[in-house]
C-alpha positions as CSV (number, residue, x, y, z in Angstrom):
1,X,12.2,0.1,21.5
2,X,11.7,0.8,17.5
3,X,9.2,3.4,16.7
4,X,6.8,4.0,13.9
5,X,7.8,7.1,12.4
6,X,5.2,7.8,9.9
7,X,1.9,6.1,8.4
8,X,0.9,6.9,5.0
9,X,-1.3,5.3,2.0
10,X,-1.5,6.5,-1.6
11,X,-3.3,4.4,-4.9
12,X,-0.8,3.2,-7.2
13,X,-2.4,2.6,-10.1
14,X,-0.3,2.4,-13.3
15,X,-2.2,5.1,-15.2
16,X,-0.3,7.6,-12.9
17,X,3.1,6.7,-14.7
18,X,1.6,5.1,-18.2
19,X,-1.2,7.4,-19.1
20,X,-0.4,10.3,-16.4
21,X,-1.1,12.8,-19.5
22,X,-4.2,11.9,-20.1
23,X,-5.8,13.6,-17.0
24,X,-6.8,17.2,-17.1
25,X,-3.5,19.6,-15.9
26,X,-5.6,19.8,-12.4
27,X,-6.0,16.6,-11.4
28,X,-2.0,16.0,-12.4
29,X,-1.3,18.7,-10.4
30,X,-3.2,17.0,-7.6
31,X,-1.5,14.0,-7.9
32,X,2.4,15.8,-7.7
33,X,1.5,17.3,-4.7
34,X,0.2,14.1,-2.5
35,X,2.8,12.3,-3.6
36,X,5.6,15.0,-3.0
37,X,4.3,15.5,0.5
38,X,4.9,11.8,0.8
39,X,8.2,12.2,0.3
40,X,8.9,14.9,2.2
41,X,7.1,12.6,5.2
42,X,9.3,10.3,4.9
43,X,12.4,12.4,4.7
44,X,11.8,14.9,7.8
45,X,10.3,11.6,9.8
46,X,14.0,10.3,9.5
47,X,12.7,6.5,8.8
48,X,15.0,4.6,8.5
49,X,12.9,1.4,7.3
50,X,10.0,1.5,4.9
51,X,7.2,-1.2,5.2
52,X,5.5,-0.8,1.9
53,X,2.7,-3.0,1.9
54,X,0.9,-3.3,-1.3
55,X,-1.2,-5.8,-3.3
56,X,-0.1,-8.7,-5.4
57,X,-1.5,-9.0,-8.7
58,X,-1.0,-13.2,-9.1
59,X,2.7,-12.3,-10.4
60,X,4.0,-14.1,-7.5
61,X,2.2,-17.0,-6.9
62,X,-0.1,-19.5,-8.5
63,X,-4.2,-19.1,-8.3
64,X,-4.1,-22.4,-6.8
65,X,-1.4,-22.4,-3.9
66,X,-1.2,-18.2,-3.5
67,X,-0.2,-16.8,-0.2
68,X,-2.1,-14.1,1.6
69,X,1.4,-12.4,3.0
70,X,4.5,-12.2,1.5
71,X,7.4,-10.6,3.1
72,X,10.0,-9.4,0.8
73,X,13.2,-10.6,2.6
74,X,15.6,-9.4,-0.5
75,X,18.9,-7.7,0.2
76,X,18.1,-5.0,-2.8
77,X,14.6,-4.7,-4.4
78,X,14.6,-4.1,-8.1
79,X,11.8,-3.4,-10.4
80,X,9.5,-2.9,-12.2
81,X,9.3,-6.6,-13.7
82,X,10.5,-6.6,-17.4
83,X,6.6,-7.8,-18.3
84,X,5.4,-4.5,-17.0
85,X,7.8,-2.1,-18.1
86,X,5.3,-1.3,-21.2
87,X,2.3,0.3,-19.8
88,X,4.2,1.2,-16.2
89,X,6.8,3.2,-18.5
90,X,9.0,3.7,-15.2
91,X,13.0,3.8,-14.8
92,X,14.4,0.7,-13.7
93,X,14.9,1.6,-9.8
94,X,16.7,-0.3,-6.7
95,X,16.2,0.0,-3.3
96,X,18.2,-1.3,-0.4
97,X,16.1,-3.9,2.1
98,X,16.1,-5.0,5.8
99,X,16.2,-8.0,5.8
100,X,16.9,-9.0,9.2
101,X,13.9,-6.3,9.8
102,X,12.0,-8.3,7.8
103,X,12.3,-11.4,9.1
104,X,11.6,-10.6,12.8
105,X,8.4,-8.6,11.9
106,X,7.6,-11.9,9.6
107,X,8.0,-14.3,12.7
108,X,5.8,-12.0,14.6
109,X,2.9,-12.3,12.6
110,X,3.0,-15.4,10.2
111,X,0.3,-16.9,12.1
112,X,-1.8,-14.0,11.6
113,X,-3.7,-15.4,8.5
114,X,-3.9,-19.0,7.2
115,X,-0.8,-18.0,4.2
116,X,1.9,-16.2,5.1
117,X,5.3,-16.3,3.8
118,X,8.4,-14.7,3.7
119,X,10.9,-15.1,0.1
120,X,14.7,-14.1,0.4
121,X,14.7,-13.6,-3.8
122,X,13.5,-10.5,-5.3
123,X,9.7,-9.8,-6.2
124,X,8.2,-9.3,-9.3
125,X,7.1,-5.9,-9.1
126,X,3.9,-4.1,-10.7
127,X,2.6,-1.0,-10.2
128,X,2.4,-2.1,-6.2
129,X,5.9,-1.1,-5.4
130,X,7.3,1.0,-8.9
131,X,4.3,3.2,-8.8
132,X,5.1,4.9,-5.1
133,X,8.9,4.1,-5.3
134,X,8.9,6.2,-8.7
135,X,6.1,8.8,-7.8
136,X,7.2,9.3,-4.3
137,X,10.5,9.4,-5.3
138,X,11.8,6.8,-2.8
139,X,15.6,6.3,-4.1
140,X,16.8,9.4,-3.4
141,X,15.7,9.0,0.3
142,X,17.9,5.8,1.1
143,X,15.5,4.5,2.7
144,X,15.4,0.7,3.2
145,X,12.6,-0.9,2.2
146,X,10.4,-3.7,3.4
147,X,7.8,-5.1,1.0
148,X,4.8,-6.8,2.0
149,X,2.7,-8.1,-0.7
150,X,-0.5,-9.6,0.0
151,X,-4.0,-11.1,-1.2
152,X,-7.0,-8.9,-2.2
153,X,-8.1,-11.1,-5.1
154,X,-8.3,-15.0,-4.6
155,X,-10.9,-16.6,-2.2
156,X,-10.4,-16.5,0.4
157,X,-9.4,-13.4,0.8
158,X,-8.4,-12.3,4.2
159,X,-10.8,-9.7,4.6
160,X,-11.0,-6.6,6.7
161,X,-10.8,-7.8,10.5
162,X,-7.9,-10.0,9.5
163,X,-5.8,-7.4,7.8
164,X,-6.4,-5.0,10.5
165,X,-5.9,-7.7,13.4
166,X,-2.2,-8.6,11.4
167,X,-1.6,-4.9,11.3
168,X,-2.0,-4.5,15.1
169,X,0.7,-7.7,15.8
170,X,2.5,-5.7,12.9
171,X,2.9,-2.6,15.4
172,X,3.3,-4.3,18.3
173,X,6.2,-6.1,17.0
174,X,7.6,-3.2,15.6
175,X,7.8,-1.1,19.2
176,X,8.5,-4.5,21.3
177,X,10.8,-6.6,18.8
178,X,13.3,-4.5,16.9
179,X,16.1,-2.5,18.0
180,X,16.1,0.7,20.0
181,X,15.8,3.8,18.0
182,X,14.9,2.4,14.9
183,X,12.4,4.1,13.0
184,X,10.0,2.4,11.1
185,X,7.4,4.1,8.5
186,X,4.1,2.2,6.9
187,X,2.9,3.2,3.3
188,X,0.0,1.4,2.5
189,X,0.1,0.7,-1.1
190,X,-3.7,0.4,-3.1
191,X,-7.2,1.5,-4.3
192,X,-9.1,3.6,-4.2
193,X,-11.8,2.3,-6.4
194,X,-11.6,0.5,-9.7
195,X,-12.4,-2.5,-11.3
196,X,-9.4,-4.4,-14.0
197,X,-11.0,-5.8,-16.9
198,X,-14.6,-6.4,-15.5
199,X,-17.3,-4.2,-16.9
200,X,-16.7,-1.5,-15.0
201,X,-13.1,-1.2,-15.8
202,X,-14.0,2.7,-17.7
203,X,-15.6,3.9,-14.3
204,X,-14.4,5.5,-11.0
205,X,-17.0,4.8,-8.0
206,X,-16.0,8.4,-6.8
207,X,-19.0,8.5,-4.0
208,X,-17.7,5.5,-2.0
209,X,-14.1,7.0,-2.6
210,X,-15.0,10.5,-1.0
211,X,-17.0,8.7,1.7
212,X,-13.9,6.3,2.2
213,X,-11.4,9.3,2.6
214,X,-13.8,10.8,4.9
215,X,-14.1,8.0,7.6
216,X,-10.5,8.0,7.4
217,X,-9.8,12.0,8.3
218,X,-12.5,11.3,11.2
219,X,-10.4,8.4,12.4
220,X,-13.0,6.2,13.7
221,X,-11.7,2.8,13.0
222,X,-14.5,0.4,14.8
223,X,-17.2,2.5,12.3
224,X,-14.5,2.0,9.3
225,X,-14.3,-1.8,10.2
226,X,-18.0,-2.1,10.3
227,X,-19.1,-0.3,7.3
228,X,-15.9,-0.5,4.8
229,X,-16.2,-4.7,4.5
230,X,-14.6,-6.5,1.8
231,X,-18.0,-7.2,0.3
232,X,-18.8,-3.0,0.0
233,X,-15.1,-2.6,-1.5
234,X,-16.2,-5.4,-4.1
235,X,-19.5,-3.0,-5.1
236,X,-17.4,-0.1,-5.6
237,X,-15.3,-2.4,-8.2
238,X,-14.9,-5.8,-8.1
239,X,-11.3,-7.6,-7.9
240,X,-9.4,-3.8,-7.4
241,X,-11.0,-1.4,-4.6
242,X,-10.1,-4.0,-2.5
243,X,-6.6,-2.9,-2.3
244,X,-8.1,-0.8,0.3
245,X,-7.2,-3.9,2.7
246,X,-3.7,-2.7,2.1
247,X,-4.5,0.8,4.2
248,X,-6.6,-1.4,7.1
249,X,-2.7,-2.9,7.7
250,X,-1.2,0.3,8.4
251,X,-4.3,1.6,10.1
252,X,-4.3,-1.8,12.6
253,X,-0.9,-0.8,13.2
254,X,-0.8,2.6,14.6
255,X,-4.5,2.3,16.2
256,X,-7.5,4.9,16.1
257,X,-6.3,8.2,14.9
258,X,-7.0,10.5,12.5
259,X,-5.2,11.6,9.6
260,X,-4.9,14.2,6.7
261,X,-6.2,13.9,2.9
262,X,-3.2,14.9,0.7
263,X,-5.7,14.8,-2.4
264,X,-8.3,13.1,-4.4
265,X,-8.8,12.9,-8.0
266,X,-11.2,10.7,-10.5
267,X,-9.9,10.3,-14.0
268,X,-11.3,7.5,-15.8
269,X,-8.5,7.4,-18.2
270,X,-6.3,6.4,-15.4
271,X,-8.9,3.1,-14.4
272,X,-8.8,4.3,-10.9
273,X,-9.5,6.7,-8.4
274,X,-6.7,8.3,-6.5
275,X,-6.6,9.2,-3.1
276,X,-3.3,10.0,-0.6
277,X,-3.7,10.3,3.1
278,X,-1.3,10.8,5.9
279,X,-2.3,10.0,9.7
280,X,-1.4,12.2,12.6
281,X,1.0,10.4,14.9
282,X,1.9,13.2,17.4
């Protein structure tokens, strides 16, 4: 029986790598710290595998046939994509996959939600994977890595219930289906609240981000899956806070717990809110 060895979820928004500067020194120092606990998570959890699952921005897939999962199935994972190495402003990276990891978890829940795929090539990654693999530091761990990409912006979008019910089959199949002793981590990859390129792409909706962080540390799902819909993410900023669904993955997976924040901060240079959490498993 494989075992989830740590749960974590973190923004990635590219304005921590390409405009990281622009925030004040105490809202940097914020970020440094979340995202260095992260990586000491990771390292003293010994995971050995690293499902990142994060958000697709329509870089690999087309509006009209898009998938709502994708299952990077890659032997190494490289990045960022050469069309977003000027505002990510991140070192080319490479991390080792799994795929034979990611194809059994892949079988278990491709009928989960009407579109879900798996692709054996490498991604085109955004800020979705380069942001936490660079922030986080994830090369130096040797970790293997997992990506799961998925749908938060073209109707239909599987909403809330449906991420959550995927990440549930997610965690059974990791402690049923893999090998013994294998430890797998979740990092949930998104949010918190913003809005790219629609009127409220200067502002940060920091209420429903501090009220969002707080549900989480109180670790009542059933009143997070009630409240936090698709449709409220969309009011907080339309087309991005919806990353969120990202988090509801990992949160299906491991069940009702609560967890810690590692930090919030709101900088409207950087287009986003940022929040870090990491739930208790013990």
């Amino acid at each position: 029986m494989a075992e989830i060895s740590v749960a974590i979820a973190a923004s990635h928004a590219p304005g921590l790598t390409g405009w990281f500067d622009k925030a004040p020194e105490a809202d940097r120092k914020t970020v440094l710290a979340a995202y260095a606990e992260i990586h000491e998570a990771i390292v003293e959890s010994r995971t050995d595998v690293l499902l990142v699952i994060a958000n697709d921005h329509i870089a690999n897939g087309f509006v009209s046939d898009y998938n709502d999962f994708t299952f990077g199935l890659a032997e190494r994972h490289t990045g960022p994509d050469e069309w977003f190495k000027p505002w990510l402003r991140v070192p080319d990276y490479e991390l080792p996959g799994r795929p034979d990891v990611g194809e059994v978890l892949y079988e278990s829940v491709k009928d989960c939600a009407p579109r879900v795929r798996a692709v054996r090539e490498n991604l085109r990654y955004d800020d979705n994977l380069s942001v936490p693999t660079t922030m986080a530091d994830l090369v130096s761990t040797g970790v293997a890595v997992v990506p799961v990409l998925q749908n938060c912006t073209v109707p239909p979008v599987p909403d809330e219930k449906v991420c959550y019910a995927l990440g549930e089959t997610l965690g059974e199949a990791i402690r049923t289906r893999l090998p013994d002793g294998l430890r797998v981590g979740l990092f949930g990859s998104g949010g918190l609240s913003h809005e790219p390129g629609g009127p409220r792409y200067l502002e940060i909706d920091e209420k429903f981000d501090r009220w969002w962080m707080d549900l989480l540390v109180e670790g009542d799902h059933e009143r997070v899956l009630t409240d936090v819909t698709f449709e409220r993410m969309e009011e907080a900023g339309s087309g991005g806070t919806s990353e969120l669904l990202s988090w509801m993955v990992v949160m299906g997976a491991i069940g009702p717990r609560p967890c810690k924040a590692l930090g919030y901060a709101a900088v409207d240079q950087w287009r986003c809110g940022f929040g870090a959490v990491r739930w208790d498993l013990s």
